[in-house]
C-alpha positions in Angstrom: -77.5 34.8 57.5 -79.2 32.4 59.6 -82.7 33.7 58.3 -85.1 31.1 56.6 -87.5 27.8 57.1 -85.9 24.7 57.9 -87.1 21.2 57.8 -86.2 19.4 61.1 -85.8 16.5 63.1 -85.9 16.5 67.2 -84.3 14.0 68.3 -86.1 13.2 72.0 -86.0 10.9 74.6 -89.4 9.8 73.5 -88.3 9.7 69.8 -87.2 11.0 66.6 -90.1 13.9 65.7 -90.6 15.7 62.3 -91.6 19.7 62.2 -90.1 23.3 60.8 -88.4 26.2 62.4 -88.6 29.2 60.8 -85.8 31.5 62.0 -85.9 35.6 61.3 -83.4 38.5 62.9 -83.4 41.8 62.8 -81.2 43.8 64.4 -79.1 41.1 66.4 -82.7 39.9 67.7 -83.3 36.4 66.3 -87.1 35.1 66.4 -88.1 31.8 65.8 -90.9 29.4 65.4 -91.2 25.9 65.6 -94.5 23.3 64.3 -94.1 19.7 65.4 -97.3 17.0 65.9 -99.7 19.8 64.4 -98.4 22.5 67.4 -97.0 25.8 66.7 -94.5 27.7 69.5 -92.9 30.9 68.8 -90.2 32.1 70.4 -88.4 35.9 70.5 -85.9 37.9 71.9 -83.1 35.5 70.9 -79.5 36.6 70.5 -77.5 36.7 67.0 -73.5 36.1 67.7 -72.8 35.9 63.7 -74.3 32.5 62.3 -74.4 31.2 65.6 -77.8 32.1 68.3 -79.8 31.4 71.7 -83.6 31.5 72.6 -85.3 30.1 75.6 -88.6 29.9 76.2 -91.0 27.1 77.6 -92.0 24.2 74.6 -95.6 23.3 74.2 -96.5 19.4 73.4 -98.7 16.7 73.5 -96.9 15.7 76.3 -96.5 18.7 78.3 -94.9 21.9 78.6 -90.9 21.7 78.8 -88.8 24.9 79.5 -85.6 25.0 77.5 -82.2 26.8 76.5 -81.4 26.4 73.0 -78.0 27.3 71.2 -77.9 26.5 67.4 -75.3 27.2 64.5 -76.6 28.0 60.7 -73.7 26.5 58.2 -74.5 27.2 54.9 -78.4 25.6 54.9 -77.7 23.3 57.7 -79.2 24.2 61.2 -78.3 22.3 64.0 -79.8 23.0 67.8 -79.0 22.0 71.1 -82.1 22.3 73.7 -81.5 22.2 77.3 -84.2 20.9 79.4 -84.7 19.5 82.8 -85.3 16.3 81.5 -82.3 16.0 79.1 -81.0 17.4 76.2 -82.5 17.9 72.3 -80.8 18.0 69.3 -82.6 19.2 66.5 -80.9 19.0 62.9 -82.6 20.2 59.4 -81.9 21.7 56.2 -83.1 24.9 55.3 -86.6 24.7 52.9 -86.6 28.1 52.2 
């Protein structure tokens, strides 16, 4: 079960940034949210494959809006992303809070 709050780090070209994804499915529809630099972006319609997922969607910051593909793994409490964007790739990495 991938579902839960995680505390995360993004790893970015412009740094390493703190935040939270909250992750919920239903269904084999995985929803998430993400809050980073006081921002919150949801994002739904994702697909469950077992612990592993996918979501796209376009990533509001204080630096602009980025679209993305993002394919994450749960292990145990561990989350680990890999966004896609046209201006290189994320990883995000955290440990699930709740």
């Amino acid at each position: 079960m991938i579902d839960g709050i995680y505390e995360v780090s993004l790893k970015t070209p412009m740094g390493v940034i703190q935040g939270e994804i909250g992750l919920e499915t239903k269904n084999g529809v995985v929803n998430a949210s993400i809050e980073t630099m006081g921002m919150k972006n949801t994002f739904q319609n994702g697909k469950l494959m077992e612990n592993r997922f996918s979501f796209s969607g376009d990533l509001a910051t204080p630096f602009g809006r980025y679209s993305y593909e993002a394919i994450g793994e749960v292990k145990e409490n561990e989350l680990q992303l890999n966004i896609q964007t046209k201006q290189g790739n994320w990883i995000i990495e955290g440990k699930r809070k709740k």
